[in-house]
N, C-alpha and C positions, 0 to 999 in steps of 0.2 A: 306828314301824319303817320303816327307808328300803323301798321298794317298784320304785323304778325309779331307778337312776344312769345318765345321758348321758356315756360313756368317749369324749371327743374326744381322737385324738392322731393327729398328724403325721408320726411317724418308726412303722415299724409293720411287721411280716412282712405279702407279699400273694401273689400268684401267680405277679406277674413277678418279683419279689423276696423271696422267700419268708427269707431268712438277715439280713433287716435288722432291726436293735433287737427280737432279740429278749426283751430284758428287761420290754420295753414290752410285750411278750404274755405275759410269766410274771407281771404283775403283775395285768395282768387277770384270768387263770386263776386265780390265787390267791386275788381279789377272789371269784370262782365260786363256789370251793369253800367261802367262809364263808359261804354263801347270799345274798348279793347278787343281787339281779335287774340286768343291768348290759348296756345297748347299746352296742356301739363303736362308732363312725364312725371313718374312717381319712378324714383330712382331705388329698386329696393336690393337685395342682398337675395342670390339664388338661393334658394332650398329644393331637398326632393320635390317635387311631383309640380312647382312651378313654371311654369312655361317661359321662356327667354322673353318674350312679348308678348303681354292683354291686352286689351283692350274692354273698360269697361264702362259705367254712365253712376255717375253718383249727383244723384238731384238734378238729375235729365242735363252735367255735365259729361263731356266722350275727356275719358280721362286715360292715358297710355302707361302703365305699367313695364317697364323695364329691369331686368331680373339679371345681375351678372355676380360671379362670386365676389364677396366684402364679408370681412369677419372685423368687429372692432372688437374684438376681447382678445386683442393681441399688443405687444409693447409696442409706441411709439412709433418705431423706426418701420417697424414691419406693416402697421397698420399704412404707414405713407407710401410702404413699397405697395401695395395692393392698389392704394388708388390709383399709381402710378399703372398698371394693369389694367385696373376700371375704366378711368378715363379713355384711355385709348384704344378699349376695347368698346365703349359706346362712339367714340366718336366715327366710327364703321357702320356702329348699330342705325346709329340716326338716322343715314340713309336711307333706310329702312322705314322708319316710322312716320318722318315727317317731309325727308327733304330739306337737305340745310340750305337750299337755293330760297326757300320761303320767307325766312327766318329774319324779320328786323334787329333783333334785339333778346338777350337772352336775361332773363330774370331766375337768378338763382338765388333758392333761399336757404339760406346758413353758412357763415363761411366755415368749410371744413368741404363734408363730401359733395354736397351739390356745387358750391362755390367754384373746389378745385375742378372738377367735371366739366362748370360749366368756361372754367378760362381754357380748359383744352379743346372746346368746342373753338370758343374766340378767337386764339389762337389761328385753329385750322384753317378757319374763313372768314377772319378778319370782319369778324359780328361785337357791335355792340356789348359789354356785357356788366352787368351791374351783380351787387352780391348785398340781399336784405339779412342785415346782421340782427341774429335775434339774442343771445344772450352765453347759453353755455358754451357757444360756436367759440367764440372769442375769449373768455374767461377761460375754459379747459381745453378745448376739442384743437386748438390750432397754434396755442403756444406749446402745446406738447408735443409737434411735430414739425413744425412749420422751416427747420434747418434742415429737414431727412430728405434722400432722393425723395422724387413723386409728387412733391408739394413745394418743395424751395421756391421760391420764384413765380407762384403761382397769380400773387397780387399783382404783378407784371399786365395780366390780362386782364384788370378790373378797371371798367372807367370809373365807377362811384362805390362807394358803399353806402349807404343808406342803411339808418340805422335807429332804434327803435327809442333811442331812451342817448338826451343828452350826455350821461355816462359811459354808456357802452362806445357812440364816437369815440370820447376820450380813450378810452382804451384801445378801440381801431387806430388811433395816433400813436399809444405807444409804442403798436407793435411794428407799424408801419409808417415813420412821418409822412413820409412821400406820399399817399393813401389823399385822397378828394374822400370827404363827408359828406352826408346833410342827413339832419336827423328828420327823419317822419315819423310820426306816432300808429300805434297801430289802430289805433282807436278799440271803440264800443260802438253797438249798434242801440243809441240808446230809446229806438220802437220796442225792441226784446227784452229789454231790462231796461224798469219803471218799479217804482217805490208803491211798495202796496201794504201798507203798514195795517191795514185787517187782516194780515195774516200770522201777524206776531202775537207771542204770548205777551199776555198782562201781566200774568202773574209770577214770570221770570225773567232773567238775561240770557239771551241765547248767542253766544259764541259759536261760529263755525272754521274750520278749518278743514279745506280741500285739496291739499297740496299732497297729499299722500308720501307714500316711501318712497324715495329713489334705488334702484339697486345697488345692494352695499358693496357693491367691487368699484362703483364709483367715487374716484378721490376727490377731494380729500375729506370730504364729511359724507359719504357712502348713503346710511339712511335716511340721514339729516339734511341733505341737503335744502327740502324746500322746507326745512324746520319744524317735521315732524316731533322728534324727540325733546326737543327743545321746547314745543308745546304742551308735551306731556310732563314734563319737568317744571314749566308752570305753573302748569293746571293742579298738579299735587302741591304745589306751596301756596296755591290761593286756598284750594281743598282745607289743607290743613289750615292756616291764618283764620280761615270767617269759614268753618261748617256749618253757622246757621243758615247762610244767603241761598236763595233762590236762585242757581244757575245754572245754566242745563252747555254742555261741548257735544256740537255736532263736528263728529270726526271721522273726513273721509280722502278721498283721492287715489290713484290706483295704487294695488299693492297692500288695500287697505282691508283689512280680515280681524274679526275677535278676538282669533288665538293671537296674531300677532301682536296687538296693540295690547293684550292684558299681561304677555311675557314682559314687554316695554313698560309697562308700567305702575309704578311701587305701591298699589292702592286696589282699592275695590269699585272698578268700572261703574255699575252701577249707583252706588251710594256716593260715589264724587259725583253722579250726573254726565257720564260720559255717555252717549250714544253711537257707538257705531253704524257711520252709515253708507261704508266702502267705497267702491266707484260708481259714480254720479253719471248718470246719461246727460246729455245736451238738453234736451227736455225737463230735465229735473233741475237744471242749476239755479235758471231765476225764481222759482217758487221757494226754493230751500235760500237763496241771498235776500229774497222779500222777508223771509219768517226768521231771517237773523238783523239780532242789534248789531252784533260787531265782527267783522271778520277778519281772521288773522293769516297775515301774509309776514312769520318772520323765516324768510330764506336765507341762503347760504350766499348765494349766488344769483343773480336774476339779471334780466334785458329790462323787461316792461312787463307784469304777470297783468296777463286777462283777467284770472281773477279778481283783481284789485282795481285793474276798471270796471268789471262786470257789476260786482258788489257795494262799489260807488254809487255807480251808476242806478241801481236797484233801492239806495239809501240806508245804506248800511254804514256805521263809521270804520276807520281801519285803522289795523296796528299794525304795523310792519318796521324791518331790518334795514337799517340804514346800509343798502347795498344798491348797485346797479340804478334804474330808472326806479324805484321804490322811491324816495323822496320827491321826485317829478309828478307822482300820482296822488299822496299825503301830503298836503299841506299840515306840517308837523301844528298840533293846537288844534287844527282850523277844523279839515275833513277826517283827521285820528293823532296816531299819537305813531313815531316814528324810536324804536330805540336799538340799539349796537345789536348785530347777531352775537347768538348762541348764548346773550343774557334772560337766562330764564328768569330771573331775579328781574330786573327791569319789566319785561314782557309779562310776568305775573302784577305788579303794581301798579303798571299801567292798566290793565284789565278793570282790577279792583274798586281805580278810580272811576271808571263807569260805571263798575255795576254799584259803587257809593253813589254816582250821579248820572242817572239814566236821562235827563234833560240832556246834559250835555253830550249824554253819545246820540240823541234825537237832534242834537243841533249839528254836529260833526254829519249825521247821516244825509241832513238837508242842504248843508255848506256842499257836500262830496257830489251831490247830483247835479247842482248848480257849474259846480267845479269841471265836470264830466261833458256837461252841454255846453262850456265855454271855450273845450282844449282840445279833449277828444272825442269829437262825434268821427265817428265810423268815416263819414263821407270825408273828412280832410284826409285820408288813405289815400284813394284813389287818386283824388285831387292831386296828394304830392308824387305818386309814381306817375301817375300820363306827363304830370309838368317835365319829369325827369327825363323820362322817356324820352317825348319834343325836343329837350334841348340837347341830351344825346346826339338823337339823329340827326340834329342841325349841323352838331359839331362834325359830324364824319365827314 
């Protein structure tokens, strides 16, 4: 029986930041609730006035806050020389916090800094150690460094990867054949998000987009990555094609501001029907994915976006970029309409097609719900980490 999992992750809700990744706290929560005994460490980056170790409680969880220097706005090489630093300067720290005599099994989430963290844990005392692959980990974050001291070799300490989107496996094979998979979804909670179609307009199409701006020093599509601009470069050629239609772009995600998105883009906000509506609390996503027909997921780069379950799941249809787990989640026809990134052209015509045939994005949004309770409910999560877990520890 697993008895204690080490939850290392890097992206994470805390108190000064309480709205960030929080998918990464509904996995752990989930983890809870199937009786996992499970410590999180939130692996974060010193700054002034933070203390080397917190400890604090987010939704009556005791969550450990870990603070050592990590700069990633440096090249490659250096950024790998630092975790080479990190790592071995927590695996000191541990002792401290929890006790690695405790520890079954160490669950880190992203391969990159918690991943590498957590195999110099493994490593040390020869713990269990898994690495849940979420998306940019793999795409950007670790073919960019993965040859430099600090990191070479650090797949060495991973029994499994586990990973979100039959895609992103593939990918974990490229970079690693030797690498053990299995893909688990992350799911949706679909109690939270339910189809509540009296909340949508009648007398419009409401398109939403929440992927907001990436920052633009990230390569290689910087703002675009989760298809910010790309949406806006649609939304201006449907604009112009049919100005008489009825259709209103709800546009938000972090990063997301007025001034920015009216420099972005070649029109008048208003009279295209663009609404900005920035960053979205947790509280606000299923009532604004109930009050839209179709929402759009065309990224650059993706594992498995929440969004795109959440808004399934809510019965919405979707359009999204044939990248990453995106086609695992669209049933291309069926639940939306699936076409090439960065074709704003495409991603405009397919729009057009719903808001010409609103039945069929009402069928696409009922196909998506159906879709969502058959594949990914929430609980097959947990389900496949404890399986993993068990058989883990059988293996040692």
């Amino acid at each position: 029986m697993v008895r204690n999992v080490l939850f290392l992750v890097n992206a994470f809700p805390s108190p000064d930041g309480p709205h960030k990744s929080p998918f990464n706290f509904r996995a752990l929560k989930s983890l809870l609730e199937s009786g996992v005994s499970v410590q999180a460490v939130h692996l974060r980056s010193w700054t002034p006035g933070r203390k080397p170790i917190e400890r604090y409680e987010l939704d009556g969880v005791p969550i450990i806050a870990v603070s050592l220097p990590y700069y990633v706005k440096m090249p490659p090489r250096l950024t790998a020389l630092n975790l080479w630093f990190y790592k071995n300067l927590f695996t000191r720290v541990l002792r401290k916090i929890d006790g690695s005599k405790k520890i079954d099994l160490i669950h880190s989430v992203g391969a990159g800094h918690a991943g590498v963290v957590g195999s110099a844990v493994s490593r040390k005392y020869n713990i269990p150690h898994i690495v849940q692959c979420i998306g940019s980990d793999i795409n950007l974050v670790i073919p960019s460094m993965k040859d430099y001291f600090g990191v070479k070799g650090w797949q060495n300490n991973v029994n499994c990867f586990p990973c979100n989107s039959i895609e992103l496996a593939n990918q974990v094979k490229s970079l690693y054949p030797r690498a053990d998979t299995e893909v688990i979804y992350r799911g949706v909670d679909l109690n939270e998000f339910f189809p509540d179609h009296l909340k949508r307009s009648t007398d419009e199409m409401v398109f939403t987009y929440i992927g907001g701006f990436t920052p633009k020093e990230i390569k290689p599509f910087g703002l675009d990555q989760k298809g910010a601009i790309t949406v806006l470069k649609a939304w201006k050629i449907l604009a112009d094609s049919s100005p008489s239609i009825k259709v209103k772009l709800k546009f938000g995600g972090p990063r997301v501001n007025q001034e920015m998105v009216a420099s972005l883009y070649p029109g008048d906000l208003a009279k295209d029907g663009i609404e900005i509506i920035g960053q979205i609390s947790k509280q606000q996503v299923c009532p604004l994915l109930q009050s839209s027909n179709v929402v759009l997921i065309p990224s650059m780069f993706e594992g498995l976006p929440n969004a795109a379950m959440e808004a399934s799941a809510a019965g919405a249809a979707l359009i999204g970029s044939r990248v990453g787990g995106i086609p695992e989640v669209i049933k291309d026809g069926e639940t939306g309409f699936i076409v090439e990134r960065k074709d704003e052209k495409a991603l405009a015509d397919r729009m057009l097609a719903l808001v010409n045939n609103k039945a069929l994005a009402d069928q696409m949004g009922i196909a998506g719900r159906s879709y969502m309770e058959s594949r990914f409910d929430k609980a097959q999560f947990a389900r496949g980490y404890t399986n993993l877990y068990e058989t883990l520890l059988k293996e040692k």
